[in-house]
Every structure is written in structure tokens, then in C-alpha cells.
C-alpha positions in Angstrom: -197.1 221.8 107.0 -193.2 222.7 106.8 -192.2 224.7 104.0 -190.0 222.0 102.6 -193.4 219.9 102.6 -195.3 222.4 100.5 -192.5 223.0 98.3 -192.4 219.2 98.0 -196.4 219.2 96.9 -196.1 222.0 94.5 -193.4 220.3 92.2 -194.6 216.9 92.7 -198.4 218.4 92.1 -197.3 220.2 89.0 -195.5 217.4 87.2 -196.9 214.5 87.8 -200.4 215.6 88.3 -202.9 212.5 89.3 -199.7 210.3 89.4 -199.1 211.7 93.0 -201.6 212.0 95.8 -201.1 212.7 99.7 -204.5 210.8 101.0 -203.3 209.0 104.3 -206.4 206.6 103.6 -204.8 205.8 100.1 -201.2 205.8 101.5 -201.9 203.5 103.8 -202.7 200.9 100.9 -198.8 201.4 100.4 -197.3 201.8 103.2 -196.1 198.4 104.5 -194.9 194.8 102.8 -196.0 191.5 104.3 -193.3 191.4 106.5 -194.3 191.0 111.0 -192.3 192.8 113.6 -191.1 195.2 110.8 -192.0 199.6 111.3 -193.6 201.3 109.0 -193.7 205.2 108.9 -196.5 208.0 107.5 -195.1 208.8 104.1 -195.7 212.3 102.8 -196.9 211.4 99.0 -197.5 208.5 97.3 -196.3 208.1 93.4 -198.1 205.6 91.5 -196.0 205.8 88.7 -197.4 205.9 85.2 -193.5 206.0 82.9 -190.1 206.0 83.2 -190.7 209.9 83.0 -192.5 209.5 86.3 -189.9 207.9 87.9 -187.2 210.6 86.8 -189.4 213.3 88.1 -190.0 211.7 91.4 -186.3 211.0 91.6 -185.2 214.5 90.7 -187.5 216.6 93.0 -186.6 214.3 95.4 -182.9 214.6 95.3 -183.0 218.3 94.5 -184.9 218.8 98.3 -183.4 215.2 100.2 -186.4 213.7 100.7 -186.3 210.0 101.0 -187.4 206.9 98.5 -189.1 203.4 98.6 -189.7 201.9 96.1 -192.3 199.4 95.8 -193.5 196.9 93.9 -196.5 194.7 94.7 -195.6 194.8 98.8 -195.4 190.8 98.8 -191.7 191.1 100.4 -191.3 189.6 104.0 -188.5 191.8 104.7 -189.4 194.9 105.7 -187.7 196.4 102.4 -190.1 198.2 101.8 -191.7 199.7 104.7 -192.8 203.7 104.1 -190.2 205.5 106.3 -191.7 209.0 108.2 -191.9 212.1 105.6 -190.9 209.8 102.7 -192.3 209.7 99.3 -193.7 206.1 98.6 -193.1 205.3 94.7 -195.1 202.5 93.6 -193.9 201.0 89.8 -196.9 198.6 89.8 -198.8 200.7 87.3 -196.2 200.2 85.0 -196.7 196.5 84.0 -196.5 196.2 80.3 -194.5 193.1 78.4 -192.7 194.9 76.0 -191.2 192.4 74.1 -190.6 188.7 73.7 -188.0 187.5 71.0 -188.1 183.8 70.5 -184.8 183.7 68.4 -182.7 185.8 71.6 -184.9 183.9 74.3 -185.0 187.1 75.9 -188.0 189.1 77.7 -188.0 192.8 77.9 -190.6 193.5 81.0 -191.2 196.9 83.0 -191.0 196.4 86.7 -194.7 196.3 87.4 -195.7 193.3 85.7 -196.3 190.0 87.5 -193.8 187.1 87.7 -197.1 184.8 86.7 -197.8 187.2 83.5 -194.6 187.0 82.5 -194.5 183.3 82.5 -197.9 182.5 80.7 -197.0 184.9 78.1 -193.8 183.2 77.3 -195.6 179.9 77.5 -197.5 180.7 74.3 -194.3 180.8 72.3 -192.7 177.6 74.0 -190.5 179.4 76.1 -190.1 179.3 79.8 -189.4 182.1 82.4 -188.1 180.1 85.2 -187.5 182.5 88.7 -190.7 180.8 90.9 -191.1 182.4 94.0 -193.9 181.3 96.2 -195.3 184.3 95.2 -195.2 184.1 91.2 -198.9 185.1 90.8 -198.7 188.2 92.8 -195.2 189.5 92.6 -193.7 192.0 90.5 -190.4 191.0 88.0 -189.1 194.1 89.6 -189.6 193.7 92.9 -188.2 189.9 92.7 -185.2 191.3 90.8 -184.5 193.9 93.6 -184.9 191.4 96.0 -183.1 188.2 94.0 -185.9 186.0 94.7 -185.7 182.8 94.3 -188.2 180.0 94.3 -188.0 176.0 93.9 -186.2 175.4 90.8 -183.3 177.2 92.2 -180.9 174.2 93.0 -181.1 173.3 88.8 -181.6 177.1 87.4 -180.7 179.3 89.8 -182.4 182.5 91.2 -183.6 185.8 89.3 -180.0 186.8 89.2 -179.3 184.2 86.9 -181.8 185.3 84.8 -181.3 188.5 84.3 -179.4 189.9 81.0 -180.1 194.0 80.9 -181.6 196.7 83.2 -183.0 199.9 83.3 -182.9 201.8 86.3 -183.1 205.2 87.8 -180.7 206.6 89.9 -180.9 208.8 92.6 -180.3 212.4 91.1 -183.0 211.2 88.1 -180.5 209.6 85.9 -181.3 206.4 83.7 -178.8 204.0 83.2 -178.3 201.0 81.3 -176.7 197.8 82.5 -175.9 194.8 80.8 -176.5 193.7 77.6 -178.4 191.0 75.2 -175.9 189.1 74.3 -175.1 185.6 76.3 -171.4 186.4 76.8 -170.4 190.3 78.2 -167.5 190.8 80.1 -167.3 194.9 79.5 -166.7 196.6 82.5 -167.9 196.6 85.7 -171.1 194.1 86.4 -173.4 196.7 87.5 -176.4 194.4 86.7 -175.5 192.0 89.1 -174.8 194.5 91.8 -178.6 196.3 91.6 -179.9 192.8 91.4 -181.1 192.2 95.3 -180.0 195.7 96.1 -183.3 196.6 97.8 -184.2 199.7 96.3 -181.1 201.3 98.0 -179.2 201.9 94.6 -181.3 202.8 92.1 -184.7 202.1 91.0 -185.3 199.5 88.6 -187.4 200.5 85.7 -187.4 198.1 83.5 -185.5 194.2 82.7 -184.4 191.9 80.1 -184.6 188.1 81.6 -183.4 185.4 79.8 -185.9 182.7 78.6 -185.9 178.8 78.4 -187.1 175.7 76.2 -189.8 174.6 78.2 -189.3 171.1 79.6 -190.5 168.2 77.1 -192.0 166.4 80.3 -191.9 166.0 84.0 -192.3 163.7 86.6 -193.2 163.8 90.4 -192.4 161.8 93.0 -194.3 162.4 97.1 -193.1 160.5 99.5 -193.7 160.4 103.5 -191.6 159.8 106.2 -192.1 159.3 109.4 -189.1 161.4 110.7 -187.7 164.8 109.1 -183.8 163.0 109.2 -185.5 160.2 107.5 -186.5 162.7 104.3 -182.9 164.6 104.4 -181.3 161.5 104.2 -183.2 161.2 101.2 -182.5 164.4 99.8 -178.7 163.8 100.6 -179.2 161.0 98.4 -181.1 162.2 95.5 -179.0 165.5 95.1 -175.9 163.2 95.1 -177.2 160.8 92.2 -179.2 162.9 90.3 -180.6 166.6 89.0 -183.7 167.1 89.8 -185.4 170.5 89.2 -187.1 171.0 92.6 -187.2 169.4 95.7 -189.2 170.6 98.9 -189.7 169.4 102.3 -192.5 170.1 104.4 -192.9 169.0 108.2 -195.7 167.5 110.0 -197.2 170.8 111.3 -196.9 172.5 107.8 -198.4 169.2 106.3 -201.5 169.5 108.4 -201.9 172.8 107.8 -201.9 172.6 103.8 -204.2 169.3 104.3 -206.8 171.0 106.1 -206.9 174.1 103.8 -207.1 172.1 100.5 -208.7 168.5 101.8 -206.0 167.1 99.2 -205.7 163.6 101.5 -202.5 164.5 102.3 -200.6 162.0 104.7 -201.0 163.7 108.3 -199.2 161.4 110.1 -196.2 161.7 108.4 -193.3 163.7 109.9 -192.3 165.2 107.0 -193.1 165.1 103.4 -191.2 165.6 100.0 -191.7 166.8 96.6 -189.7 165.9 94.2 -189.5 166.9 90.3 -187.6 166.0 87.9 -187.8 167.8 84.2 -186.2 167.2 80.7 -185.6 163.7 78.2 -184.8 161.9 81.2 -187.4 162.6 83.5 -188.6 159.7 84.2 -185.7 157.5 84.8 -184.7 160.2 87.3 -187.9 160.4 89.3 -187.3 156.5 89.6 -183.7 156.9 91.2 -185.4 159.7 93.2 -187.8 157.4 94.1 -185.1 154.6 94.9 -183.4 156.8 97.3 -186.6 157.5 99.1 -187.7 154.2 99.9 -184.0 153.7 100.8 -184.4 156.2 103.8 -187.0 154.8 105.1 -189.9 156.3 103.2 -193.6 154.4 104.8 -194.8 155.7 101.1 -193.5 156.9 98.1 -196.2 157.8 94.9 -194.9 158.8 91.3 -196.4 160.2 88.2 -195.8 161.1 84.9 -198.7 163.1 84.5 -197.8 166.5 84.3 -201.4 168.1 85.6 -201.3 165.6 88.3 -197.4 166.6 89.1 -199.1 170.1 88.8 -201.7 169.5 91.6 -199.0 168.3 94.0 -197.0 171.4 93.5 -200.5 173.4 94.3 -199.9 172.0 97.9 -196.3 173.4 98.3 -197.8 176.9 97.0 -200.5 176.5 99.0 -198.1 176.5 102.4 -198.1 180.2 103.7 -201.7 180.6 103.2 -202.3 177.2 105.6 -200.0 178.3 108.3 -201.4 181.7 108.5 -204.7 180.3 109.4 -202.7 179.1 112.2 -202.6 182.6 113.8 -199.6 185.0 112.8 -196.5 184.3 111.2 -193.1 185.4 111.4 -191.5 183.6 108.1 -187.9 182.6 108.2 -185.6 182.4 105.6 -182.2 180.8 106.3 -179.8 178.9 103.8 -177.4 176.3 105.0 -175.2 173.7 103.4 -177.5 170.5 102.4 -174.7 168.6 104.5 -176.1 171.0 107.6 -180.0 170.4 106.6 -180.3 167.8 109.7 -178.0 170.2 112.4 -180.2 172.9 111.3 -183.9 171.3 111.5 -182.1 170.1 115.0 -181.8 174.1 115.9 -185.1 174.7 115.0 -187.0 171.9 116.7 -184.7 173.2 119.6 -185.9 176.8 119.2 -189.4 175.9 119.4 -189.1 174.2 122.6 -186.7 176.4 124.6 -188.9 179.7 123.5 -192.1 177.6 123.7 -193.6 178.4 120.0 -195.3 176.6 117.0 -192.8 176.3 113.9 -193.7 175.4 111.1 -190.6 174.5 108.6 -190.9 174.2 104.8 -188.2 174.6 102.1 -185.9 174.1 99.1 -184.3 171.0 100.5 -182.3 170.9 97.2 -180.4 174.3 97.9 -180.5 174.0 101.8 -182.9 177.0 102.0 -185.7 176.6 104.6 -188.6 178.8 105.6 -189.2 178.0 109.7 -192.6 179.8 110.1 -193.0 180.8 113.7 -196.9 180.9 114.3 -197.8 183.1 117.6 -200.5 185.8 118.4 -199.5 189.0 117.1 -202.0 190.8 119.9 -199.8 189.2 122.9 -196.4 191.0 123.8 -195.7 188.1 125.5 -196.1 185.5 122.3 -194.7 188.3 119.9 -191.3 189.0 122.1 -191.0 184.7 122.4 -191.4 184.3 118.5 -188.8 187.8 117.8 -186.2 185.5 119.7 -187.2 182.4 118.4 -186.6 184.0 115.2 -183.1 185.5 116.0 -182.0 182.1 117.9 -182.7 180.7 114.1 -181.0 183.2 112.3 -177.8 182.7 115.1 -177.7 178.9 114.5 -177.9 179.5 110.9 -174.8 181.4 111.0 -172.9 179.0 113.2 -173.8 176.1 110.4 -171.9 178.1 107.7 -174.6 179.4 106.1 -176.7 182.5 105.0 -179.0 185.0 106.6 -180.9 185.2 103.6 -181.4 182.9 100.6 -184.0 184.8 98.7 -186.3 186.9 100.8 -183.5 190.0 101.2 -182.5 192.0 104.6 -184.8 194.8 104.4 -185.1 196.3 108.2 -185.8 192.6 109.3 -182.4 191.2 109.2 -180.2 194.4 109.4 -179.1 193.4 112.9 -177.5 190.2 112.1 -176.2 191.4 108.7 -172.3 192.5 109.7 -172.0 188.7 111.4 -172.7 187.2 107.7 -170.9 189.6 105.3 -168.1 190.5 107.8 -166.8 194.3 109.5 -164.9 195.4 106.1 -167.4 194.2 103.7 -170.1 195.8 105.2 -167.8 199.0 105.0 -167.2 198.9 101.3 -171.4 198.2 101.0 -171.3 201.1 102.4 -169.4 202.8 100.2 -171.1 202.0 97.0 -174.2 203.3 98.2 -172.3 206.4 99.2 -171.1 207.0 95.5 -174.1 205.5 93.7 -176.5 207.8 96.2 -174.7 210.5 98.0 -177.6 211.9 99.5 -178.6 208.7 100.8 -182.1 209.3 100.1 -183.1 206.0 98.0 -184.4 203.5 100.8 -182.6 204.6 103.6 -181.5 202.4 106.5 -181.8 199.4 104.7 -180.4 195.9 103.3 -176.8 197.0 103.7 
């Protein structure tokens, strides 16, 4: 052990006590999110913070020696963001997942970082209110972690992502200061927006303690239309369609290997034969006259069937296949999940590329999505034990991201960089932008010790 290790465990040890431990067989609990073809490095401690107090002292003994900082939530990013990096410390917030407060009259939540999107949301259910952010992962990731991150989630294309949602935070920064951003109030145009710029900063600016989301009326009914195609240009042609002529809330595509996939995990009956299936829902007063439109435009495509209901548990048990998608196609074998956002005008050019990418680099893809917002998940499914499969699905992955980028669109539209996409990152934002990243993490962490070598 260095000397600048042991000094390290001695003022860790001695403030945070049980908080802090250095078992490698515990570490490597913490070590890694779900992301494939992303490093991960032997940390030197793990801090499973207990308080905000925590946090500071982590922060400050780190800074005081320049020892580097991940920050973690639940470790359900696909990104790489927050990989343990080689003599790091580890800092876990997951432990701190209490609701603090709820007000009904502001329509506000005040949450630390550790508690679950799903908690968040049944709790404000109780009192009427809605907490809308959805990600994929709602039951099992952290309001912190999806605010770092921006995660988004199907209702994105009506509400918006977390960013959206997010009125105050409480962070620490890297020399152990606490800073508050933001502010209750609906309107707030007072200086700099420094909420919005730690929102899907990836643990490289600060770490994010604590947030105040904005809540919603919940939804005085829904309905649900599924419809079948038997082409994927078929179902965009119907999303081009319903996006044009009305508002739905969510509406997600899923192609015939994804659709197989779910249908063999849940035995739901789902149509196998299809090429690609959509989900559509559409929420509020006028819910129903705006499933039927939605409805309209899919038979108008070319839909061989279209169902609708306005029973919300039976709306409910639809969506349960959509959640259900990941978990199918990682039956499959292992998965490399995409995450690219393109125009909806460019949806048909871009399931074009991938169907292209599959056959030129001779892998299974699987392809899922928000149709609604143009952002789709291509899931390349390969064995993770072949350097052969694993090098043809890292391409396949990279000819996606390239394609993505020639359509106009985004590297990311929810999931983050992270180490995963850092190489394509300069040909989205641009030389000069990238530069003045850059320099905001220079003056927001001069010692560049908060997660290093990441997102920007």
C-alpha cells in the first residue's frame, strides 16, 4: 500500500466510520453499470453514503489528496458512466433514499438521490399527483442517477425528459461545497441556469445530493391502441401520421425480432408474424377521440390489425410488454443497447441503416423505441465469450451511431455518453463546443477528480 493510500484509509476510516469499506468482494458489487464493452477499474474504497455530511467528507478528503470520484446510483446506466476507474473511491448515494417532502398545493417533490423513480411515483399517486420521467427502468433506478443522466422514457414526446422536470438541486461539488440551484417557483430567470447544466452532467460536475421535481394532475383517463404491421415503413408511416394529427402521450415501435422475444418471455399472444408493432397512448379529456384518429391513421398505413381500449389496467398490461423488452432480448444472448435520436422524418432512413448494419456485420438487432420523439434502442444481440461476435457487434454499434449522425440527429437521447460514446462525441457537439465543455469542468472541478474521463 502507497502512502497516499493509507493516508486515504485513515481519514476516510476515521470520519465516516462503517460508511466506507475497502473489501474487493464488496466493491465489486459497485464497480460496474449495465453497460457491455465498457472498462471498469479496482477502486480503492467504497462509500455507501449515509448523509449529505457523508458526501462532503468523501468529497473533501478526496480533493484535499486528488483522488478520483464516481458516483453512483443504482448502476442501471448503459453507458459506462459509471464504471469504478483504478485507485478511485466509489461513492454510492443509494442509501440515501428518503422522500422528504411532497406539497400538493406547489406540485413539487423534494427527493434525495437514492430513492427509486418507481417510489417516487406511487407516493405521489396517493395524493393525485403524477411524477412523469419513465425510463425503462423506473422500478430500479435512482431520481438521482436519472437526473445526472437526463433520462428519459416514453412520455417524452408530450412531457419531456427529467430535465423538464426538474425545479431545484442540491449537489456537492468537488472541493466538499454544497450548492443550491434553482428554485420553487414556476418562473426563475436569476442568473445563470446551473440546474440545467448538472442535469445529464454524468457525475463529472458535482454530485447531486438531493432534487425538487415538478409534479402533475394525473391523467383523468387513457386509452391504447396496438396495432401490427406487416413492414416497419408500414408502422412509421403511421407514426408520421398520428404525430401530425394528434398528441398522444407515448408511442413505441417494436420490430419482429424484439416482438418475438417479449412474446416468448410473457406468453402475452402477441402477434409474431407481424414486422413491427405499435403502442400507442393517448391520455387526458380527450383520450378517447384521439386513440380513435390514432387508430384511423393506423389502418390507413396498412395496419393487418389494429385493437383499442379504454380500460386503463388493460392499457396497463400492454405497456407491461414494452417494459418487458430488454429483459426478452437478453435471453437472446448478450446485448449491446443502442441509443440513437433522429428526426421522426429520418425514422424510415434510420431503421434502413440498421437493417443495413445487421447484414453487412452479420448480427441479430433487435430495434425498439420512442417512435414519437425519433429515439430508438437497436439492441445488437451477440456472444459476449467470442472476440469474433463481440468486435462484429462494437462495429455494428459504431456503424449505427455514424448513420445516426449523418441523419441529423443525436448520439444520445437519454441513456448519456459515459466512456461508451466518448469517441463519437466531438462529431455531434462540434471541435469548439467540446472545448468550452471543457472548460466548465475545468472551473467547476479543477482538480478534475469528479468522474474523470467521461461524458464530455
Amino acid at each position: 500500500m502507497t502512502p497516499e493510500s493509507a493516508m486515504l484509509r485513515d481519514t476516510l476510516s476515521a470520519n465516516l466510520g462503517d460508511a466506507v469499506t475497502y473489501d474487493r468482494d464488496v466493491m465489486s458489487a459497485f464497480h460496474r453499470d449495465q453497460s457491455r464493452l465498457t472498462a471498469a477499474g479496482q477502486p480503492a474504497a467504497l462509500v455507501r453514503a449515509r448523509s449529505v455530511q457523508d458526501v462532503v467528507t468523501t468529497m473533501t478528503s478526496a480533493y484535499a489528496q486528488g483522488i478520483p470520484v464516481v458516483a453512483r446510483g443504482a448502476g442501471t446506466g448503459l453507458a459506462g458512466a459509471a464504471n469504478a476507474l483504478d485507485g478511485c473511491i466509489v461513492l454510492s448515494l443509494e442509501a440515501m433514499n428518503r422522500i422528504l417532502d411532497i406539497d400538493p398545493h406547489s406540485r413539487t417533490a423534494t427527493v434525495q438521490s437514492g430513492v427509486l423513480n418507481g417510489a417516487l411515483a406511487a407516493a405521489a399517486s396517493k395524493v393525485g399527483l403524477w411524477y412523469v420521467p419513465d425510463p425503462g427502468s423506473r422500478a430500479i433506478s435512482t431520481i438521482g442517477g436519472n437526473v445526472a443522466t437526463n433520462a428519459g422514457g416514453s412520455c417524452c414526446a408530450k412531457y419531456g425528459v427529467t430535465g423538464d422536470h426538474v425545479a431545484r438541486i442540491k449537489a456537492v461539488m468537488a472541493d466538499g461545497r454544497i450548492i443550491h440551484t434553482g428554485a420553487n417557483t414556476r418562473k426563475n430567470v436569476a442568473g445563470l441556469n446551473l440546474t440545467q447544466l448538472l442535469v445529464g452532467s454524468e457525475g463529472t460536475l458535482g454530485v447531486i445530493v438531493e432534487a425538487t421535481v415538478r409534479l402533475r394532475v394525473q391523467p383523468n383517463a387513457a386509452s391504447t391502441v396496438v396495432a401490427s404491421f406487416a413492414e416497419p415503413s408500414e408502422a412509421i408511416a403511421a407514426v408520421l401520421e398520428i404525430t401530425r394529427e394528434s398528441d398522444p402521450c407515448l408511442v413505441e415501435i417494436m420490430d419482429r425480432t424484439t416482438i418475438s422475444a417479449v412474446d416468448e418471455l410473457t406468453h402475452m399472444g402477441l402477434d409474431t408474424h407481424a414486422g413491427a408493432l405499435l403502442l400507442v397512448q393517448c391520455d387526458g379529456r380527450d383520450a378517447a377521440n384521439e386513440a380513435e384518429l390514432c387508430a384511423q391513421a393506423c389502418n390507413a398505413a396498412g395496419a393487418t390489425e389494429v385493437y383499442a381500449t379504454d380500460d386503463r389496467v388493460e392499457g396497463d398490461e400492454f405497456m407491461h410488454a414494452r417494459r418487458m423488452v430488454l429483459p426478452a432480448l437478453e435471453r437472446l444472448g448478450g446485448t449491446l443497447l443502442d441509443d440513437l435520436a433522429v428526426p421522426v422524418d429520418k425514422l424510415p432512413a434510420m431503421l434502413t441503416a440498421i437493417e443495413r448494419t445487421a447484414r453487412s456485420h452479420e448480427v441479430l438487432i433487435g430495434t425498439f423505441g420512442h417512435a414519437a420523439d425519433g429515439n430508438l434502442h437497436p439492441t445488437i444481440i451477440f456472444d459476449d465469450n467470442s472476440p469474433d461476435e463481440t468486435r462484429r457487434a462494437r462495429c455494428a454499434f459504431d456503424d449505427m451511431v455514424l448513420a445516426c449522425l449523418d441523419l441529423g440527429g443525436s448520439i444520445s437521447g437519454e441513456h448519456g455518453i459515459g466512456v461508451l460514446k466518448l469517441p463519437h462525441l466531438e462529431a455531434m457537439v462540434g471541435t469548439v463546443e467540446r472545448d468550452i465543455m471543457a472548460r466548465i469542468k475545468k472551473a467547476l472541478d479543477p482538480k478534475d477528480i469528479l468522474n474523470p474521463g467521461r461524458a464530455i
